[in-house]
Backbone as a ProteinNet text record, in pm:
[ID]
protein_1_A
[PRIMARY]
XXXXXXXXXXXXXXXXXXXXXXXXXXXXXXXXXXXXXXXXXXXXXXXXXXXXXXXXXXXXXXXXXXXXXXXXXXXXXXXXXXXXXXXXXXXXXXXXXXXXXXXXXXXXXXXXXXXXXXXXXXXXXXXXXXXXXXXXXXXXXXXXXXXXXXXXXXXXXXXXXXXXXXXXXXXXXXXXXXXXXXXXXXXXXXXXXXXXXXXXXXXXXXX
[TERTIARY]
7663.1	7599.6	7455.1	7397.5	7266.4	7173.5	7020	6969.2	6949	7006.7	7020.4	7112.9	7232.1	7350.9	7318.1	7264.3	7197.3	7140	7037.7	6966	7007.6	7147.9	7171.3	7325.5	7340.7	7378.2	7345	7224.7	7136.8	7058.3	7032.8	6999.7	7121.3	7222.9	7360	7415.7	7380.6	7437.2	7349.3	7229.1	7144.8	7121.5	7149.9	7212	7294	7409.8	7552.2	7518.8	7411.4	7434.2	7352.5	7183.9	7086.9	7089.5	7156.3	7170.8	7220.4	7335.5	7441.1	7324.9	7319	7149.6	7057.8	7030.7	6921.5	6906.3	6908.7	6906.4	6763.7	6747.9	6632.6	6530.8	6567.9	6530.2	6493.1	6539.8	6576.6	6415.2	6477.8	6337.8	6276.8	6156	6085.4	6174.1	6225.5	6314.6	6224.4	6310.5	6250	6115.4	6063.5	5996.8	5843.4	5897.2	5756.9	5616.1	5654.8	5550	5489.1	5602.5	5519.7	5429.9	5429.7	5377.8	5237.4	5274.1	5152.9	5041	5082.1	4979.4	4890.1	4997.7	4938.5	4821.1	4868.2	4787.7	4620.1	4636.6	4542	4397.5	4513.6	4374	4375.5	4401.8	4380.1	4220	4157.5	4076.7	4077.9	4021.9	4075.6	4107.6	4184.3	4241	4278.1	4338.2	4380.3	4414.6	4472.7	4562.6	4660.3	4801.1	4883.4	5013.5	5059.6	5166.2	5294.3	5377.7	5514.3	5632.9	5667.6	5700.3	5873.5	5977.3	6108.7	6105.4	6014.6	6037.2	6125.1	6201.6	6326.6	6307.2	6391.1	6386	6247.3	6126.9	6027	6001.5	6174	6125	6194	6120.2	5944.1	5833.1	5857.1	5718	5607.7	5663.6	5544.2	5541.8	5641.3	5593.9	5501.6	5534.7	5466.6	5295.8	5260.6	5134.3	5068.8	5153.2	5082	5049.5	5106.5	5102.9	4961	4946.6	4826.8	4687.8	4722.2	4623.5	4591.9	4661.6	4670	4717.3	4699	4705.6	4813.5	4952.3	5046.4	5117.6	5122.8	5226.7	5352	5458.3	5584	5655	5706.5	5817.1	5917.6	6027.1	6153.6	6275.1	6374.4	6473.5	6524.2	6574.7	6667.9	6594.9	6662.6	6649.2	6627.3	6751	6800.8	6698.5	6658.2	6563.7	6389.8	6379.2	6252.7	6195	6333.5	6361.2	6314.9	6387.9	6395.5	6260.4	6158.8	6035.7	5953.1	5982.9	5867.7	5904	5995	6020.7	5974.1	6004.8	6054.6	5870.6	5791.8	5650	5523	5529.1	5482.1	5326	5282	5149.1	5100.5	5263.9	5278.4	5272.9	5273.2	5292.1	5391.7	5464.7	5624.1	5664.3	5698.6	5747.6	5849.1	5945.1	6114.3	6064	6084.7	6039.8	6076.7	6158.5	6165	6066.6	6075	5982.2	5917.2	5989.6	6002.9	5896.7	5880.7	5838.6	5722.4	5673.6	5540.4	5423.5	5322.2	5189.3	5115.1	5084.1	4911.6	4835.8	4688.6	4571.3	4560.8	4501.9	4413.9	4335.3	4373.6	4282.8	4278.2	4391.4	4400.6	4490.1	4467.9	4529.9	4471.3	4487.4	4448.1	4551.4	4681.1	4838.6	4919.6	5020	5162.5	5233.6	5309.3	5447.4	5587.2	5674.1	5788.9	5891.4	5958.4	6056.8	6192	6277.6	6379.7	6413	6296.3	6281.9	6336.9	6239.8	6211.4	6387.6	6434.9	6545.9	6689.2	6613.4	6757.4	6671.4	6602.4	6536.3	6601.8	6641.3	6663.3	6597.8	6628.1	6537.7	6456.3	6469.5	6400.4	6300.8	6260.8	6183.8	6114.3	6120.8	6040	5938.8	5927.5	5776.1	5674.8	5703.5	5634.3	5585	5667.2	5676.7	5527.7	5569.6	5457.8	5348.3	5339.9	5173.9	5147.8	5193.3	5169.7	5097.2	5180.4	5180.6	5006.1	4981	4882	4709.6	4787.1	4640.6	4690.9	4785.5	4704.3	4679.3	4617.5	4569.9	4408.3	4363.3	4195.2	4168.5	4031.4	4000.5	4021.7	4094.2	4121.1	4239.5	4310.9	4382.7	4555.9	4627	4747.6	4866.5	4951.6	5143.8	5198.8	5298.4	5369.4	5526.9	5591.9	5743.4	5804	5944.9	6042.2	6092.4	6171.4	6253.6	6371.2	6402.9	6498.7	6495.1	6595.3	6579.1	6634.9	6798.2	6855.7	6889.6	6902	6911.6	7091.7	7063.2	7217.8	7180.4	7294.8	7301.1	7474.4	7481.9	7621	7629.4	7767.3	7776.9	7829.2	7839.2	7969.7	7984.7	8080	8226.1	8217.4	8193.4	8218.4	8081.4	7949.6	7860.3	7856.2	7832.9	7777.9	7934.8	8072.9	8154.6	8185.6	8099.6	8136	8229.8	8195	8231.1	8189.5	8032.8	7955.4	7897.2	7904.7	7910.3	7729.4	7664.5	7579.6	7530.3	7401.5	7402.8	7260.1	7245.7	7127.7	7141	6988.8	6934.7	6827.9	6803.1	6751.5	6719.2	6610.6	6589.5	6590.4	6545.4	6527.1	6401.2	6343	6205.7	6164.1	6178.6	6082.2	6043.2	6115.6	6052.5	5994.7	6015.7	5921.3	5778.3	5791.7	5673.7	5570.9	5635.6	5558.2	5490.7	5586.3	5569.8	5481.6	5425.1	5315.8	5208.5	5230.7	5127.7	5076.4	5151.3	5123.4	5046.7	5063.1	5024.9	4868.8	4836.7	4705.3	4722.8	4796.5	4775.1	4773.6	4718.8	4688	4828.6	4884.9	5029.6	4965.1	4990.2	4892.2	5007.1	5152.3	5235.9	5374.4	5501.7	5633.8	5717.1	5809.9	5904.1	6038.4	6146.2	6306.6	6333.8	6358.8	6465.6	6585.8	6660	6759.7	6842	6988	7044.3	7219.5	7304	7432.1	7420.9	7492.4	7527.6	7420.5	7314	7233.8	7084.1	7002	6896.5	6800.3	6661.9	6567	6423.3	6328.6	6205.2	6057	6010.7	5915.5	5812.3	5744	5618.1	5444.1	5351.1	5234.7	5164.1	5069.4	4979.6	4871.5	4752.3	4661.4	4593.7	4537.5	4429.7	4299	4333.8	4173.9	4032.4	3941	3808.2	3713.5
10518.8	10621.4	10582.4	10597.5	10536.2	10659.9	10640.8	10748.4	10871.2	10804.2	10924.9	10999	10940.6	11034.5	11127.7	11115.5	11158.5	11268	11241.6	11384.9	11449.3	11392.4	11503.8	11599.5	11575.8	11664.3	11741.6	11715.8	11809.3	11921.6	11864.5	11954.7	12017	12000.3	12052.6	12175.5	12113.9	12235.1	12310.4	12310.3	12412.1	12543.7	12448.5	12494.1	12609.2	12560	12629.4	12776.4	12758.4	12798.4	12891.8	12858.7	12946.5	13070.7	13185.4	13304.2	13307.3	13243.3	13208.2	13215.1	13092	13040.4	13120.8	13201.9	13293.1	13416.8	13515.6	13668.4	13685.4	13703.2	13779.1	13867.2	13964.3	14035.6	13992.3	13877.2	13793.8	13843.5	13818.3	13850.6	13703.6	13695.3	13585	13550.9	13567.9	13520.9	13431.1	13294.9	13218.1	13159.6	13132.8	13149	13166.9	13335	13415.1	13390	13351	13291.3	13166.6	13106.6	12932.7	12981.6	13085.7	13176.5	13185.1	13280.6	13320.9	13274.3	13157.1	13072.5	12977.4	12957.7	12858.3	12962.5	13029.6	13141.4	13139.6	13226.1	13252.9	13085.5	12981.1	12891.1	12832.2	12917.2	12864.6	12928.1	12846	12915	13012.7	13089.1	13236.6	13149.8	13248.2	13187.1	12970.4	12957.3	12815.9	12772.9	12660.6	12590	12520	12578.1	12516	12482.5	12351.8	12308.8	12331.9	12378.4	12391.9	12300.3	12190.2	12130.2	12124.7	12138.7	12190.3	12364.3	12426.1	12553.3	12624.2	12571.6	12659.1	12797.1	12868.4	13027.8	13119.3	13036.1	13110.2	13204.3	13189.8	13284.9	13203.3	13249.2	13322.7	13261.8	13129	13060.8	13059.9	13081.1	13086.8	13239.9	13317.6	13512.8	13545.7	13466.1	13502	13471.8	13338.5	13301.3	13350.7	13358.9	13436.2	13569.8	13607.7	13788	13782.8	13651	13646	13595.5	13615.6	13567.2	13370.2	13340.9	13189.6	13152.1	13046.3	12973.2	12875.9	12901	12820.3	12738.1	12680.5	12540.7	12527.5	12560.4	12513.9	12372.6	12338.5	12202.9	12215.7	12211.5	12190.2	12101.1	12041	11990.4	12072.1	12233.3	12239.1	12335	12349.3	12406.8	12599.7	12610.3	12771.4	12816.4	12705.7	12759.2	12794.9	12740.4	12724.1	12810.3	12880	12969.4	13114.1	13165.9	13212	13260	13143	13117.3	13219.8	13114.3	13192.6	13358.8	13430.7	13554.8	13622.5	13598.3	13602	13660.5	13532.7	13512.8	13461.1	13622.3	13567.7	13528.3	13494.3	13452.7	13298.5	13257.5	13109.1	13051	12902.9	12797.5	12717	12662.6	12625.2	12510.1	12397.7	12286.4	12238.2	12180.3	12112.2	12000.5	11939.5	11791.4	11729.9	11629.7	11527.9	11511.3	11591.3	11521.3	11396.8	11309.7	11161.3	11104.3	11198.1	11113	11189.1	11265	11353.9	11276.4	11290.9	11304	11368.1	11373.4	11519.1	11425.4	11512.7	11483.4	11459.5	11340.6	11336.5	11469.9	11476.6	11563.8	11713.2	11777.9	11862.1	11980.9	11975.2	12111	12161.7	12230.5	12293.1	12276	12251.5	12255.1	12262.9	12199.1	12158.4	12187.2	12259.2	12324.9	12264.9	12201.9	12146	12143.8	12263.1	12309	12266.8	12218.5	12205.1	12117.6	12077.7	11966.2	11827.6	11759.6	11612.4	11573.4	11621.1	11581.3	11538	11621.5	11617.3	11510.2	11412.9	11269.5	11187.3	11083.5	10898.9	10889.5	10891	10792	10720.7	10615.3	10514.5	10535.2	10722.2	10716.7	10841.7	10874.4	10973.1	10910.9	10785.2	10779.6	10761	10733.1	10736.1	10845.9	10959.9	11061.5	11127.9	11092.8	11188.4	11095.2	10960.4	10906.2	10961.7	11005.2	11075.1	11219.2	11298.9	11459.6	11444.6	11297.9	11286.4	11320.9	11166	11184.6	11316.1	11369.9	11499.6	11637.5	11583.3	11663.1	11663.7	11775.1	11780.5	11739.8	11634.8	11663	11793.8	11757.4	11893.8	11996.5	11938.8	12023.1	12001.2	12096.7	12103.1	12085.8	12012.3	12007.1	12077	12169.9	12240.2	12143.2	12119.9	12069.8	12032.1	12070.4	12082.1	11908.3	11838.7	11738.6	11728.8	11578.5	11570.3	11568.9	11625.5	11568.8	11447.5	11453.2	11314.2	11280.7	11106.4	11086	11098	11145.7	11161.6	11126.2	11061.3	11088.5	11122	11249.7	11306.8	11378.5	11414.6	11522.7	11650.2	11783.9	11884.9	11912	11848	11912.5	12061.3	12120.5	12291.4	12341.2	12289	12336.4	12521.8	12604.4	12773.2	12775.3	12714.3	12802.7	12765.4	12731.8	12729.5	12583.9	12601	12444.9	12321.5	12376.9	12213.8	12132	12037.7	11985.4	11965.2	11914.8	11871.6	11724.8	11698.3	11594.1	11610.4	11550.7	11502	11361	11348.7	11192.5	11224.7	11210.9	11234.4	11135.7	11105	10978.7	11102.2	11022.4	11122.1	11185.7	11243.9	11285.6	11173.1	11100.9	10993.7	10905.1	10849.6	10818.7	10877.6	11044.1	11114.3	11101.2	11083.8	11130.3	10976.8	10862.7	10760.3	10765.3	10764.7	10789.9	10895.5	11029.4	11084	11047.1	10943	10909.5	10777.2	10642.8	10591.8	10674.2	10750	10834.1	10863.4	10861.5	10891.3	11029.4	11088.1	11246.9	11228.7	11358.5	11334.9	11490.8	11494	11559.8	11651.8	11779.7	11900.8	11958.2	11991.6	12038.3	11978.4	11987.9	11959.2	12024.9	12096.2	12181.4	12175.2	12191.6	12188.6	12309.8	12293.4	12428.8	12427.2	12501	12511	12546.5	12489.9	12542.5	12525.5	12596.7	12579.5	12483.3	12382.2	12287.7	12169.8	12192.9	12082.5	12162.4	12097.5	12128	12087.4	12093.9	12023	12014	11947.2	11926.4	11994.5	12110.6	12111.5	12060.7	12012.7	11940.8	12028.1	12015.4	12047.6	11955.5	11886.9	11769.7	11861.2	11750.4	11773	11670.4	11647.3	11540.9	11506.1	11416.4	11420.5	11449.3	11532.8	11539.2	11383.4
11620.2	11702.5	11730	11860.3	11876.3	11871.3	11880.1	11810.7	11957.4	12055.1	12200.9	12140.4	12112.8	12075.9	11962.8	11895.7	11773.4	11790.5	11896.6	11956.2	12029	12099.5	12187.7	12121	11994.3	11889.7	11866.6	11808	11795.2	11866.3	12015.8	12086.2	12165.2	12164.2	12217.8	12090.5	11988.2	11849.9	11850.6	11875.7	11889.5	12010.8	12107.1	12222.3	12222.7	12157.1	12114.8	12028.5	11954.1	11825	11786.5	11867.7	11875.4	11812.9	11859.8	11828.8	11681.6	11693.6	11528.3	11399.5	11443.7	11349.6	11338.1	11418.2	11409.4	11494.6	11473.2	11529.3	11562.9	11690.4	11744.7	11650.6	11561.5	11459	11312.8	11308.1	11159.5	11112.1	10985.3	10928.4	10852.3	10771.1	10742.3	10627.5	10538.3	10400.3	10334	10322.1	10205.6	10280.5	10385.1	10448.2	10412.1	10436.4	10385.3	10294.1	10182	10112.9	10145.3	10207.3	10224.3	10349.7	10422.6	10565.5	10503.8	10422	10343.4	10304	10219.8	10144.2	10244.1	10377.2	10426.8	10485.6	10592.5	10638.3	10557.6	10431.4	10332	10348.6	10385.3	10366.9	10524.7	10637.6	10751.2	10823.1	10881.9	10930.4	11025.1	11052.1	11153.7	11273.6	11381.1	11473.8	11506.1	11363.2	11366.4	11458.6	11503.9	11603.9	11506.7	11565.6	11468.9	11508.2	11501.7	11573.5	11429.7	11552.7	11475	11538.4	11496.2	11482.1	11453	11580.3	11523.2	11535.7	11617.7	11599.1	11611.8	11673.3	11683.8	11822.6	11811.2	11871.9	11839.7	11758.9	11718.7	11614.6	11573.4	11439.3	11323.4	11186.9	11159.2	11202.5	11171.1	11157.1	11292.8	11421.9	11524.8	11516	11540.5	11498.5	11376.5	11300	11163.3	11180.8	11212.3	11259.8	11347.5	11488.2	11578.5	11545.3	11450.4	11453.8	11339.2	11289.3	11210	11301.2	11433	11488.7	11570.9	11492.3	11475.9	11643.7	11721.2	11817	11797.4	11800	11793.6	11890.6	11909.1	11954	11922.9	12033	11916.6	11977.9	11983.3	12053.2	11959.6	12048.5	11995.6	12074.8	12094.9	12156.9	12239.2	12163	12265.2	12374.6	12488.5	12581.2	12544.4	12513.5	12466.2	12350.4	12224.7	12157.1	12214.4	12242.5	12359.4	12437.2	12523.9	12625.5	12522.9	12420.2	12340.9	12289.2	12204.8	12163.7	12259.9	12371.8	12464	12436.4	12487.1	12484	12365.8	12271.3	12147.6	12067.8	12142.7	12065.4	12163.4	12234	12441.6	12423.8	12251.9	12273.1	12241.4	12217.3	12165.4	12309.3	12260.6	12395.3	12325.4	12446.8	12361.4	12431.2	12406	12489.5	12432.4	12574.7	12544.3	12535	12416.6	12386.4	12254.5	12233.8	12167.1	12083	11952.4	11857.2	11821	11846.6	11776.2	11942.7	12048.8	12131.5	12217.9	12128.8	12142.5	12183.4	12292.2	12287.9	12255.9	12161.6	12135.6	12099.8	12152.1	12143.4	11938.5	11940.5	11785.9	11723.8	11610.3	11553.1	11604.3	11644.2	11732.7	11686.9	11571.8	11449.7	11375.1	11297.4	11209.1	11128.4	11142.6	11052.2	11152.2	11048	11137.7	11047.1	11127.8	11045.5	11058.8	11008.7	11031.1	10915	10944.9	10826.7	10883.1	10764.5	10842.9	10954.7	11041.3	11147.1	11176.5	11077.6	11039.6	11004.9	10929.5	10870.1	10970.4	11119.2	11208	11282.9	11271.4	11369.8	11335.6	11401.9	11363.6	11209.8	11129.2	10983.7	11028.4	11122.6	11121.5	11205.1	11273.7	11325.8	11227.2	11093.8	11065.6	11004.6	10914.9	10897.9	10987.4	11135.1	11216.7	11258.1	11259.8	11318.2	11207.4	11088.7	10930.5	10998.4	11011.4	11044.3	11187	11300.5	11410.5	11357.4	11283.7	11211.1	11153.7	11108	11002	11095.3	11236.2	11280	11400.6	11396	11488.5	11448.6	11285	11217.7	11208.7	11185.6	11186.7	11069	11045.8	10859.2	10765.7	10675.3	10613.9	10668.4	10759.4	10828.2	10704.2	10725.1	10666.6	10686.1	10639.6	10633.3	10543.5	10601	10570.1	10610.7	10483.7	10574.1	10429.6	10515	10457.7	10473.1	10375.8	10375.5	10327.6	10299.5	10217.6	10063.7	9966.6	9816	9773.3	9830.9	9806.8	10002.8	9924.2	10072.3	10131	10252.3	10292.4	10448.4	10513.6	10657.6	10722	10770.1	10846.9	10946	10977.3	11072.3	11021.2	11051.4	11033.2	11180.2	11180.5	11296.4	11364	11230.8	11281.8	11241.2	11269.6	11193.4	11219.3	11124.4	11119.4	11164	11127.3	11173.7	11345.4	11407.6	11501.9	11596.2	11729.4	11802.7	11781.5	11780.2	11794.8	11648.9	11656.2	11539.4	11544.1	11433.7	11362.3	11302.3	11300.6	11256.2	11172.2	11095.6	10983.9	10955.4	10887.3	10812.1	10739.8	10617.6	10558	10397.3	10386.9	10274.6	10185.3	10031.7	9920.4	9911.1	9788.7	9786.6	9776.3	9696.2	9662.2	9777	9869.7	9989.5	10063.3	10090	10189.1	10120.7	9929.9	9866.3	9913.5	9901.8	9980.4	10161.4	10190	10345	10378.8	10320.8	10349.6	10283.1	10164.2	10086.6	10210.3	10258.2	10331.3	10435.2	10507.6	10627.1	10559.2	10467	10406.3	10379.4	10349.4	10333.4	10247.7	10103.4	9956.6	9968.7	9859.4	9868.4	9790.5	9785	9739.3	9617.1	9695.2	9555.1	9651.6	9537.5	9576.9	9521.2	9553.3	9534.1	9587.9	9484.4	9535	9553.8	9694	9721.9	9745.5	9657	9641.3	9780.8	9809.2	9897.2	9904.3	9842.3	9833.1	9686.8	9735.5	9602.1	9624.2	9691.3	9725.7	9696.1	9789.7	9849.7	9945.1	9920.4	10015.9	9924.4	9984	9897.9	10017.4	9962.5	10033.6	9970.6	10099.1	10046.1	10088.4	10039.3	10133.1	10070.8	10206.7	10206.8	10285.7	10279.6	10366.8	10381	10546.7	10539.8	10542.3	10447.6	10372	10444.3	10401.5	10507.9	10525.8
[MASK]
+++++++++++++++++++++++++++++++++++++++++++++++++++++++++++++++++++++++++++++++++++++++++++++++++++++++++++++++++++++++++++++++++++++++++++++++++++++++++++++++++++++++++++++++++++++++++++++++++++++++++++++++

């Protein structure tokens, strides 16, 4: 599978699935606190790219409703569409993570939960040294990864038609790969999920 086909899985299951995945109403869940903390050390009205946002909720509702200047980009079309409605004070773009322009130094934090993990592998440490410099000195990562490494599909992902795809290294390589990127890694945490999980991380870069 080449890494087009790859993404357009991904942005086709999302497509599909949008609503499935996520209810208009949903509330913040496990979420919430990682919302919180980051919030608590953002400067008032931040700029903060979200990264994988999805339909906009929580993480661009949650920020914006804190005031914050958010950014979202995501793949699919339907999530996007959504965003905007959803969080009419965000700015939201259909775009290919892995093949972003932003300006240097041009955050305050980047949020990418859940995200990173559905890219090519071989394009996410690029993607964390991109995340790094279009961060401000001192500015913050919030993101979710992998714990162990796996790469697949599900067929029926949420139950439904369209199938799914992931790639994902272990912690221990994401824990290099943001260390390469120059970020200094602040804390790391497993979150639990079914019979597996994921590793959140928060970095920041250095002033």
């Amino acid at each position: 599978m080449s890494g087009n086909d790859e993404r357009d899985m991904v942005r086709r299951g999302y497509d599909a699935l949008s609503y499935h995945y996520r209810a208009d109403d949903a509330g913040d869940g496990q979420y919430a606190p990682w919302l919180a903390d980051l919030h608590r050390r953002l400067p008032a009205a931040a700029a903060v790219l979200d990264l994988g946002c999805g339909c906009g909720v929580p993480v661009a509702r949650f920020l914006a409703d804190a005031g914050h200047n958010v950014t979202g980009v995501d793949i699919s079309d339907v999530q996007i569409e959504r965003a905007r409605h959803l969080v009419p004070t965000g700015t939201f773009l259909r775009a290919d993570a892995t093949r972003l322009d932003l300006p240097p130094a041009s955050f305050d934090a980047v949020v990418c939960l859940y995200a990173l993990i559905h890219m090519p592998l071989a394009d996410q440490p690029r993607v964390i040294r991109e995340i790094a410099g279009w961060l401000r000195p001192g500015g913050e990562l919030l993101a979710t990864v992998g714990s162990t490494a796996w790469t697949g599909t599900d067929d029926n992902w949420l139950g439904g038609t369209a199938p799914m795809w992931w790639s994902h290294a272990d912690a221990a390589t994401y824990r290099s790969w943001l260390q390469e990127a120059c970020l200094t890694i602040t804390s790391e945490e497993f979150i639990p999920e079914g019979t597996g999980g994921h590793t959140l991380f928060r970095a920041v870069r250095p002033q």
